[in-house]
C-alpha angles and dihedrals in degrees: 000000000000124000119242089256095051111095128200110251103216123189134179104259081243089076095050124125136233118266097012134122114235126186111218110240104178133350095212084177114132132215128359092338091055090049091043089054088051092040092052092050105261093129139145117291098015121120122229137181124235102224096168165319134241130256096264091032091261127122107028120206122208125172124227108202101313093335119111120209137172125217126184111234091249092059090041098062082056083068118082115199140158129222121258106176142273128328102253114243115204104216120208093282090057096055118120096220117226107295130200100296111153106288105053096047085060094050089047095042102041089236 
């Protein structure tokens, strides 16, 4: 929980960075653009990830939980987010290893 000193530091999307996490504060976008953006889940009060930007910085793609979109720089200035860390990147010792999906209990099975 944050102090009462402690202020919120908001940017446009459009000054996001690569490989961070961002919480959306506000989508001051208008019009059809504005309801494709909420009906698409970026909405406020969920957290994305900035994955990368174009050759040329335009369009910017940021993922929302496994879902992949694309925003022109000029929508994405109408988004307001935070910054909440890092992505976290799992290196070879946090891996889950495969598991026992389908494929592998009937291999195992002989099934």
């Amino acid at each position: 929980m944050m102090s009462n000193n402690e202020q919120i530091t908001s940017i446009p999307l459009s000054k996001a960075e690569i490989d961070r996490r961002y919480r959306v504060l506000t989508v001051d976008a208008k019009g059809a653009v504005r309801q494709r953006m909420l009906d698409m889940g970026l909405v406020p009060g969920i957290s994305l990830a900035v994955v990368r930007f174009a050759p040329l910085g335009d369009p910017i793609e940021i993922r929302i939980h496994r879902f992949l979109m694309s925003l022109r720089k000029e929508e994405a200035k109408d988004v307001i987010v935070t910054d909440i860390g890092p992505i976290p990147h799992h290196g070879q010792n946090n891996r889950r290893g495969r598991g026992l999906g389908w494929g592998r209990m009937r291999h195992i099975h002989g099934k």
